[in-house]
MARZA-109635 format. One record per residue (C-alpha): residue in three letters; chain; z, y, x. Coordinates in steps of 0.2 Angstrom, whole numbers, plus 5000, padded with zeros to 4 digits. Layout:
BEGIN
@code: ALA unit: A w: Z v: Y u: X
...
END
This chain:
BEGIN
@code: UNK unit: A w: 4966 v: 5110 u: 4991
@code: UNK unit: A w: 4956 v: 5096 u: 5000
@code: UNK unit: A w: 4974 v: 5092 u: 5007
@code: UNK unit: A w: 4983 v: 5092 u: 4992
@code: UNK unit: A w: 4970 v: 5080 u: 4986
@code: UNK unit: A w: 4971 v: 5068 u: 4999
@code: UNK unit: A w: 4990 v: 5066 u: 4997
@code: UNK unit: A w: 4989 v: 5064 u: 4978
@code: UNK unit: A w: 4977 v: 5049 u: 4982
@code: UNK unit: A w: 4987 v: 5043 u: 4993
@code: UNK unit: A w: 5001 v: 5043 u: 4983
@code: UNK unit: A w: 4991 v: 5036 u: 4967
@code: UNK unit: A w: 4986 v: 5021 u: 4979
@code: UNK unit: A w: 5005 v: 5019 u: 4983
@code: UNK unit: A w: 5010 v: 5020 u: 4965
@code: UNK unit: A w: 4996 v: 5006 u: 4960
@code: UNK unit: A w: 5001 v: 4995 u: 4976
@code: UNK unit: A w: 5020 v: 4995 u: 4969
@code: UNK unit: A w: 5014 v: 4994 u: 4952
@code: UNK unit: A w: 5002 v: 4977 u: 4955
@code: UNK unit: A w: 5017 v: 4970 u: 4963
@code: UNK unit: A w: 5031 v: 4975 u: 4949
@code: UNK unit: A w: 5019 v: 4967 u: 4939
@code: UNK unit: A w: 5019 v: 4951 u: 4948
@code: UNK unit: A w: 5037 v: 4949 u: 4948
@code: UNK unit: A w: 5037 v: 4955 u: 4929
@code: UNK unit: A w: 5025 v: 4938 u: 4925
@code: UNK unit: A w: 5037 v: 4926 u: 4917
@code: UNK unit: A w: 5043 v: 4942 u: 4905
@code: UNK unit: A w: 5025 v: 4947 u: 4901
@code: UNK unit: A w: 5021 v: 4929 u: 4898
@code: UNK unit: A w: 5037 v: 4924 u: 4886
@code: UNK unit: A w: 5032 v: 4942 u: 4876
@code: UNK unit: A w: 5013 v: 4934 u: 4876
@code: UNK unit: A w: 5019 v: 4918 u: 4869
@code: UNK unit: A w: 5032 v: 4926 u: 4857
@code: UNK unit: A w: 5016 v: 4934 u: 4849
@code: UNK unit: A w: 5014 v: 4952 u: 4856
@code: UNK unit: A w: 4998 v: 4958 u: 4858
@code: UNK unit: A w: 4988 v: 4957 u: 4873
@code: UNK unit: A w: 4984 v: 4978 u: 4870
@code: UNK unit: A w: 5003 v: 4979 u: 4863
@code: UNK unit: A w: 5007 v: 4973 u: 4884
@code: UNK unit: A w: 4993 v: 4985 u: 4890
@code: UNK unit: A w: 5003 v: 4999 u: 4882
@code: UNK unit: A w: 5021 v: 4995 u: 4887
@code: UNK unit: A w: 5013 v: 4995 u: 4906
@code: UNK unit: A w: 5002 v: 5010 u: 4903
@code: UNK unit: A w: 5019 v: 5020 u: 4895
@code: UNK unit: A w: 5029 v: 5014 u: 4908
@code: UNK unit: A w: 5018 v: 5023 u: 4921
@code: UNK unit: A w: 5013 v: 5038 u: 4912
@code: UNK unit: A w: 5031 v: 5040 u: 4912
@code: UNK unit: A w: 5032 v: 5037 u: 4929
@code: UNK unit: A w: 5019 v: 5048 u: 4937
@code: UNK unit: A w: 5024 v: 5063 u: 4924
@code: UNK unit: A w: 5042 v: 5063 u: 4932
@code: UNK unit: A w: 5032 v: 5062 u: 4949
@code: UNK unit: A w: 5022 v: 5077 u: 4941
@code: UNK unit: A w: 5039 v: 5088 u: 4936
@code: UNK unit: A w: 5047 v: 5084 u: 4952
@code: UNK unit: A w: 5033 v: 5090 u: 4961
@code: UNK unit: A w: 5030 v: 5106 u: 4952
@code: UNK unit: A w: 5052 v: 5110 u: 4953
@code: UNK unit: A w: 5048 v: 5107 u: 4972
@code: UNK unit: A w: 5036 v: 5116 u: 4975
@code: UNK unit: A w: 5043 v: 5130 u: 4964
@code: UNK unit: A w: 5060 v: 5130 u: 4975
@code: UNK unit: A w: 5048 v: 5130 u: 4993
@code: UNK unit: A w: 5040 v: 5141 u: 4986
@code: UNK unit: A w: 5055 v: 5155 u: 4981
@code: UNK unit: A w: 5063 v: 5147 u: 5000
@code: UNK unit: A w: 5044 v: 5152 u: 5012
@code: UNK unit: A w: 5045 v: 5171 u: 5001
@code: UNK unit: A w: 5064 v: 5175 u: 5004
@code: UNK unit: A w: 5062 v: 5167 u: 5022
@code: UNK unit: A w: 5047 v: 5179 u: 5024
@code: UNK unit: A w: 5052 v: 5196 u: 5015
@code: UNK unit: A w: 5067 v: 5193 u: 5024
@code: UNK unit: A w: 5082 v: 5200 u: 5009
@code: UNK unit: A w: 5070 v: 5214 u: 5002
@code: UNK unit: A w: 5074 v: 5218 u: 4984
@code: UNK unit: A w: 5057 v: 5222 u: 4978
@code: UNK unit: A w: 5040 v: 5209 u: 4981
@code: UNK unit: A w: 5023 v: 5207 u: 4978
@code: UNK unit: A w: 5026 v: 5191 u: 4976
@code: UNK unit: A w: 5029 v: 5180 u: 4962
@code: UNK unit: A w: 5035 v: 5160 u: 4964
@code: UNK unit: A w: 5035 v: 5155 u: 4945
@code: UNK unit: A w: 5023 v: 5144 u: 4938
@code: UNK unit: A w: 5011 v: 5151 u: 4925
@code: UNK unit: A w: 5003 v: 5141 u: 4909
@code: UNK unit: A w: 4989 v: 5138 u: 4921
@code: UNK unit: A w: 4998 v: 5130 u: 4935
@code: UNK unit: A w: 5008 v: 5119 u: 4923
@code: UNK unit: A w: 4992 v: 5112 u: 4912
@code: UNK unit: A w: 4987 v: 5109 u: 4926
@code: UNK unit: A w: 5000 v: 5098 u: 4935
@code: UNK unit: A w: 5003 v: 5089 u: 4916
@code: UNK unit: A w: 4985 v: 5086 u: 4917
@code: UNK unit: A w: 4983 v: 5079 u: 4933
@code: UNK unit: A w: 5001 v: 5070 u: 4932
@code: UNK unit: A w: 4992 v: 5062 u: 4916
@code: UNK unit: A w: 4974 v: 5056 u: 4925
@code: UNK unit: A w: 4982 v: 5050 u: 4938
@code: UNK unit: A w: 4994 v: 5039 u: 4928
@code: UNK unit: A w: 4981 v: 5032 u: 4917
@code: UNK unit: A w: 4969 v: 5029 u: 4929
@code: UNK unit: A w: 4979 v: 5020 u: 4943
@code: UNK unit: A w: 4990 v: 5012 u: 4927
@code: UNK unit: A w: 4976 v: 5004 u: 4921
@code: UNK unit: A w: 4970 v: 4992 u: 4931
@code: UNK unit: A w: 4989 v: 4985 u: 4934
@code: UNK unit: A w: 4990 v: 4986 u: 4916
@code: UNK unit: A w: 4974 v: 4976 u: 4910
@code: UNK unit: A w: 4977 v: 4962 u: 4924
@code: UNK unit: A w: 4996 v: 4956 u: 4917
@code: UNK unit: A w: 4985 v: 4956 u: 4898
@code: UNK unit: A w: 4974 v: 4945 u: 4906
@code: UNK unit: A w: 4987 v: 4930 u: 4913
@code: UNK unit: A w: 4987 v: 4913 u: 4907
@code: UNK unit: A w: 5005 v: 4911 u: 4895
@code: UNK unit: A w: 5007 v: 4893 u: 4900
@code: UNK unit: A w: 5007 v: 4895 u: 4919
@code: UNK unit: A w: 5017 v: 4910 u: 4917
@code: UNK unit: A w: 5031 v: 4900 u: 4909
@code: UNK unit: A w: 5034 v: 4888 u: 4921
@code: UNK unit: A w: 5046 v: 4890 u: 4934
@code: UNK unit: A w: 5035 v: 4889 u: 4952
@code: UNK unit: A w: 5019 v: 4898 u: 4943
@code: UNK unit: A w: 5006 v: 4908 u: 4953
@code: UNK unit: A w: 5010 v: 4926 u: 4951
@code: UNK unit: A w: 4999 v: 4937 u: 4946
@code: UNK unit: A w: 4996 v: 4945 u: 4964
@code: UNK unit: A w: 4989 v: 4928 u: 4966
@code: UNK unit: A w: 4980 v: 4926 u: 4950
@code: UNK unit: A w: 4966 v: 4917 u: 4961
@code: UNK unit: A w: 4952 v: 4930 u: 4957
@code: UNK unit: A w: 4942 v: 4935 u: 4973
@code: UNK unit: A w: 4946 v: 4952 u: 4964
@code: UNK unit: A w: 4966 v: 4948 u: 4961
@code: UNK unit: A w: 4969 v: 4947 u: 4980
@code: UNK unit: A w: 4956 v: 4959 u: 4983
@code: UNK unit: A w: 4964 v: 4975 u: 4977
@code: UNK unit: A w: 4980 v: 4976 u: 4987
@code: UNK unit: A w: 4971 v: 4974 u: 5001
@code: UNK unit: A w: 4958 v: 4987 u: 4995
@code: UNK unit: A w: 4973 v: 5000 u: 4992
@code: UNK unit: A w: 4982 v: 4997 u: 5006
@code: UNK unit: A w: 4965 v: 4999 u: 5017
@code: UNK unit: A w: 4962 v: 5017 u: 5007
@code: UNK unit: A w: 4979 v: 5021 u: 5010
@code: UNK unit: A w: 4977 v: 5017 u: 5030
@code: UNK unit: A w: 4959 v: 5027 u: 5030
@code: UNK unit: A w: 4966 v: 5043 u: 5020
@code: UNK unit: A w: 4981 v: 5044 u: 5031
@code: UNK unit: A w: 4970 v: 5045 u: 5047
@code: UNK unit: A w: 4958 v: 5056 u: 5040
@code: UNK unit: A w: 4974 v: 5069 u: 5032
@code: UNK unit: A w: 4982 v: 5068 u: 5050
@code: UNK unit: A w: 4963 v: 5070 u: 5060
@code: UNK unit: A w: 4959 v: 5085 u: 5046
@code: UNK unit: A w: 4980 v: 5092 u: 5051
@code: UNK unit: A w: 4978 v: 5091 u: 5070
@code: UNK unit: A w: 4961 v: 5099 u: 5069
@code: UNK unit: A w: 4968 v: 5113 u: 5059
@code: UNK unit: A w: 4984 v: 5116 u: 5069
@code: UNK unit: A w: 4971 v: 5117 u: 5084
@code: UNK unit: A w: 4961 v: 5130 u: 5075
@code: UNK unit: A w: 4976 v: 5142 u: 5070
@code: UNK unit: A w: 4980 v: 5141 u: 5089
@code: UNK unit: A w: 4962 v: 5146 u: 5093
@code: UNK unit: A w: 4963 v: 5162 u: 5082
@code: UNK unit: A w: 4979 v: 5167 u: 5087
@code: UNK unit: A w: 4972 v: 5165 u: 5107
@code: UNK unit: A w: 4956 v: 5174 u: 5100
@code: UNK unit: A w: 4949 v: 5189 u: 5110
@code: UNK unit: A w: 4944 v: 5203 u: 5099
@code: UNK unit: A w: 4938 v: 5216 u: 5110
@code: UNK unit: A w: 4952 v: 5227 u: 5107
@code: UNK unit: A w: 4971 v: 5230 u: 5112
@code: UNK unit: A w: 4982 v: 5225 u: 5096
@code: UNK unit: A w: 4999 v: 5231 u: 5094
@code: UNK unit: A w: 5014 v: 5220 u: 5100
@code: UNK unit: A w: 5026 v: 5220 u: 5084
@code: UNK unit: A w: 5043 v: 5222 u: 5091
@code: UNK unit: A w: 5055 v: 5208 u: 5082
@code: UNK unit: A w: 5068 v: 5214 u: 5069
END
């Protein structure tokens, strides 16, 4: 589980780094909406709809993945037997959970995207060289790509240390002495 939750935090840092800069090249729209008289919250929706969207289609394509690995690694392993212990399909459980975290995660790394379009400047917006808002000249505007990408960069390393370590231990157990003779299985 540790795993899994490194790669969704990797992903969730991904999804806000292309987020921040869809927003950026989404400035001009945002600010024409702004001056046309939407609301500053009415902008925070549209981007936090538009991501909510986007991470619960992540969600569903990630649970119809895993569904068909999952049927794939118990055929591959019962090898054509009709009748299984186990069983691939998703329960209630399994599916409030992915709607749940699909959710979070969209609402939390949608936010921050979100709330720093609401806060741009409509006239600078509307000219034709503005700043963008990756640029926004905030210490904390060109702060947080950087931020992501170096969580990114850290959780990628530390998923690939936490893999090589566990690959070594399977090879370990499998070399392990136990003080007795096991069978050889002859292969099918």
């Amino acid at each position: 589980m540790g795993v899994v939750a490194l790669v969704l935090l990797i992903a969730c840092a991904n999804l806000a780094n292309f987020l921040l800069a869809k927003t950026a090249s989404r400035e001009r729209e945002i600010s024409t909406r702004l001056a046309l008289g939407a609301g500053r919250w009415r902008v925070v929706r549209q981007m936090l709809t538009e991501t909510l969207l986007l991470s619960l289609l992540g969600g569903v394509l990630g649970l119809l993945l895993a569904t068909w690995g999952t049927h794939f690694l118990i055929d591959f392993v019962v090898r054509g037997a009709t009748n299984t212990p186990f069983d691939a399909n998703p329960d209630i459980h399994v599916l409030l959970f992915t709607i749940g975290i699909s959710l979070l995660t969209g609402i939390l790394f949608g936010l921050a995207p979100a709330l720093r379009v609401s806060r741009t400047n409509v006239a600078p917006g509307l000219k034709a060289n503005s700043r963008t808002v990756a640029g926004d000249g905030t210490s904390f505007g060109r702060l947080l790509p950087k931020i992501l990408v170096t969580a990114q960069v850290t959780l990628s390393v530390v998923l690939l240390v936490s893999a090589g370590l566990f690959v070594r231990t399977l090879h370990n157990l499998e070399n392990q002495d136990f003080g007795f003779d096991r069978p050889k299985c002859a292969p099918r």
